[in-house]
Backbone as a ProteinNet text record, in pm:
[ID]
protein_1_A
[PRIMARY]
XXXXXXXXXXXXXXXXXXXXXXXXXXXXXXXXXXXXXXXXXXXXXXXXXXXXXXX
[TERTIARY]
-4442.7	-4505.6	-4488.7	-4346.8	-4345.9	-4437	-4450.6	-4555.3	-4666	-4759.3	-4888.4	-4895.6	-4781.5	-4777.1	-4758.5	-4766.9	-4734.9	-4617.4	-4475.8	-4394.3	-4301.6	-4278.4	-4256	-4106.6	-4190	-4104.2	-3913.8	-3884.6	-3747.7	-3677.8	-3745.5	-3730.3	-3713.2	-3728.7	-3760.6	-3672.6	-3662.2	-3534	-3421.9	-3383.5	-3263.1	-3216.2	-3315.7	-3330.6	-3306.6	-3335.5	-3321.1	-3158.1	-3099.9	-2948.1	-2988.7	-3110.9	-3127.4	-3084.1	-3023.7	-2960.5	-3033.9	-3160	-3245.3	-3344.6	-3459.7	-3570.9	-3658	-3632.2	-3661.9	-3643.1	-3611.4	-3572.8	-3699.7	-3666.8	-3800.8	-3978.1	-3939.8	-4047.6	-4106.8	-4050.6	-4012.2	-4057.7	-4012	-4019.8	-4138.9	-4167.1	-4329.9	-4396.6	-4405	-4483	-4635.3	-4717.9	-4786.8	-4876	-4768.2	-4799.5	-4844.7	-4797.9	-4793.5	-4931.9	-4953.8	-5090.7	-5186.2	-5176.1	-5253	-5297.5	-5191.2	-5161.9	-5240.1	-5228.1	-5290.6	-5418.9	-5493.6	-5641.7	-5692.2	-5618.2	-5664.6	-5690.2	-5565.7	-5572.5	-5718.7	-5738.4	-5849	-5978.2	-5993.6	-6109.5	-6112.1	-6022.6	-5999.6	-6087.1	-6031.2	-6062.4	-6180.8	-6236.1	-6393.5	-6457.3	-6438.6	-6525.1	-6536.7	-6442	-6410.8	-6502.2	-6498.1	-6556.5	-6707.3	-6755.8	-6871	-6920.8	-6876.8	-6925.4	-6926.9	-6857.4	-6872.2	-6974	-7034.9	-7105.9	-7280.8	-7212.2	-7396	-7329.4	-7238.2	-7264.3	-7183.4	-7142.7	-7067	-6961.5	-6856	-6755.6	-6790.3
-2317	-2433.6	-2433.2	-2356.1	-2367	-2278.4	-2176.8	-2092.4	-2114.7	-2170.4	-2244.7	-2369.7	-2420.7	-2518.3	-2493.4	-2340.4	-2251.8	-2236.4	-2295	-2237.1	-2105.1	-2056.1	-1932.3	-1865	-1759.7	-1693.8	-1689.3	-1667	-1636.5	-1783.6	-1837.2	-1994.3	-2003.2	-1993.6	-2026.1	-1907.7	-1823.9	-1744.5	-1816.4	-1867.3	-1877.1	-2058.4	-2113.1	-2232.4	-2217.6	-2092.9	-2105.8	-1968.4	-1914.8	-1912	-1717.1	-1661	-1514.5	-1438.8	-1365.1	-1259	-1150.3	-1147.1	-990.7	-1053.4	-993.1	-1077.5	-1017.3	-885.5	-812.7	-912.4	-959.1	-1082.2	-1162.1	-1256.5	-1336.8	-1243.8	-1144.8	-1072.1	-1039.4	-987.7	-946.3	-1106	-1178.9	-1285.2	-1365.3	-1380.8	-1487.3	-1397.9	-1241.9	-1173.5	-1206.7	-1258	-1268.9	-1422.6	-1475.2	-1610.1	-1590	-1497.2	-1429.9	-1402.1	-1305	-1229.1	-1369.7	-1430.6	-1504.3	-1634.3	-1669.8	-1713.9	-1689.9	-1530.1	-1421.5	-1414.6	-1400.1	-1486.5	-1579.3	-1669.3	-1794.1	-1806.6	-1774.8	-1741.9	-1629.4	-1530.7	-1445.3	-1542.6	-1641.1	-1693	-1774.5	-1870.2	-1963.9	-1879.3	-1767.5	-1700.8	-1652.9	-1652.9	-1570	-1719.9	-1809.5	-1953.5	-1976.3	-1961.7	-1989.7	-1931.4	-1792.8	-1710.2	-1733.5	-1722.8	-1750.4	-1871.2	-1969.1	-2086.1	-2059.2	-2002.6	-1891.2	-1859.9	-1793.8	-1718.6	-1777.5	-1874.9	-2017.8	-2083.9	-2106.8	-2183.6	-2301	-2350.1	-2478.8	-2467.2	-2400.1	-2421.4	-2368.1
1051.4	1110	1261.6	1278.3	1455.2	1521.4	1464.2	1507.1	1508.4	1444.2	1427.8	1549.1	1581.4	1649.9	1832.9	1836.5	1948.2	2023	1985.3	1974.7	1989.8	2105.8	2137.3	2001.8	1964.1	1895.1	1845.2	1967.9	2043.2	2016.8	2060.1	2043.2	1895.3	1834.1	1666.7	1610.5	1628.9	1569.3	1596.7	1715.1	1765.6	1705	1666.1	1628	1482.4	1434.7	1276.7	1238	1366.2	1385.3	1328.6	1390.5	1343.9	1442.5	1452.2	1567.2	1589	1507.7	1560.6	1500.6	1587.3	1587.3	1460.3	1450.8	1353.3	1172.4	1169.7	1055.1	1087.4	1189.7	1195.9	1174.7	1214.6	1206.4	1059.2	1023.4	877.4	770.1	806.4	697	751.1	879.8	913.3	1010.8	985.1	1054.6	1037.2	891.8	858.6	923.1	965.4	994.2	1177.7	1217.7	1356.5	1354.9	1277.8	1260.6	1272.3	1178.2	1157.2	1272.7	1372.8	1518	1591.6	1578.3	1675.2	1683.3	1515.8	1563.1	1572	1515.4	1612.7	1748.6	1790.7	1968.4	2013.3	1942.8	1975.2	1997.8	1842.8	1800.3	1922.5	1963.2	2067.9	2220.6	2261.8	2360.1	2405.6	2272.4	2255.7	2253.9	2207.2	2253	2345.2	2457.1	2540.6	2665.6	2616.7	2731.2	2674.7	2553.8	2502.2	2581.1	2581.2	2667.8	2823.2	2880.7	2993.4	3041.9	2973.1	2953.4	2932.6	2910.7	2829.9	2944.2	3068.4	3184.7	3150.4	3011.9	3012.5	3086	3123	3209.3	3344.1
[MASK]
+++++++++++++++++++++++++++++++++++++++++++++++++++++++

């Protein structure tokens, strides 16, 4: 949920008491991925509207 909520990583290991990040990775890597395009999808609207002059 912290991750979805944009939440820096590092932050959220250390909050949930993991000493290698490799753990957090491992157990909500999938949730990362899934972050990750959002953020893409977000970026490409963005510039898409760019691009059509709205910003």
């Amino acid at each position: 949920m912290l991750i979805n909520q944009g939440v820096n990583v590092k932050v959220i290991l250390e909050r949930l008491g993991y000493a290698d990040i490799r753990i957090t990775m491992a157990t909500y890597g999938h949730v990362l991925e899934a972050a990750d395009q959002g953020a893409a999808n977000k970026m490409d609207s963005v510039f898409s509207k760019s691009k059509e002059g709205v910003i």
